[in-house]
N, C-alpha and C positions, 0 to 999 in steps of 0.2 A: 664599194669603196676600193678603192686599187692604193696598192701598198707599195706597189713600183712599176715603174714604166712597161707598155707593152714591149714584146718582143717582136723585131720583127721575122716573117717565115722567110726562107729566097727559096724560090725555084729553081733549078740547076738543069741544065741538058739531060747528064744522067737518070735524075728525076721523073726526066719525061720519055725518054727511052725505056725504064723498066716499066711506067705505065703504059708502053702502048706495047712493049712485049707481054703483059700480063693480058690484057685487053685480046692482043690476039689467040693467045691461048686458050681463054672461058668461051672464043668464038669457034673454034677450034671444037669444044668439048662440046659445046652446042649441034653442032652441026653433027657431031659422031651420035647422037642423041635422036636425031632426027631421022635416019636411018630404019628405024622400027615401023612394024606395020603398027596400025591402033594407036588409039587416046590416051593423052597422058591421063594420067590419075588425077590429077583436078579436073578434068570434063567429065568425067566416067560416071558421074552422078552421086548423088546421095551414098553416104558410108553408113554401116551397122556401128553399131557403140562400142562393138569390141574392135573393129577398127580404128577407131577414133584414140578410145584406150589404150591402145596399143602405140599408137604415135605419139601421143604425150606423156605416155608414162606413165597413165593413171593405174592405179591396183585398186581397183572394188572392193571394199570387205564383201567377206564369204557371207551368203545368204542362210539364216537359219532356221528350222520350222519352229510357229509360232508354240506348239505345247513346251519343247524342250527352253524354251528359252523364260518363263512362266517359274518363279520360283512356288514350289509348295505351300501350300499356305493354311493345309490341311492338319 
């Protein structure tokens, strides 16, 4: 349900000058990127879990032995 008219967007020169100065700048970073000898890290294969962990910020609870954790019952 629309409450009021759309608006419309304009395009401006400006507009399109800072998008293709930005454009060439990520081409820019890219390229300084390329440079290195070896695979980026997404080809390089299969990760450990504490790598994986460690990129998204996962914290594992601590592992605890199974007597200690066993309330008494004696």
């Amino acid at each position: 349900m629309l409450r009021r008219p759309p608006t419309t967007i304009e395009l401006k020169v400006d507009d399109i000058r800072e998008y293709e100065y930005m454009r060439q700048q990520i081409a820019k970073e890219q390229e300084k990127g390329k440079g290195f000898e070896g695979a980026p890290n997404w080809q390089s294969g299969p990760k450990s879990k504490e790598e994986v962990y460690s990129r998204i910020g996962y914290v594992p609870p601590e592992k605890t032995t199974g007597a200690s954790c066993r309330p008494n019952l004696l």
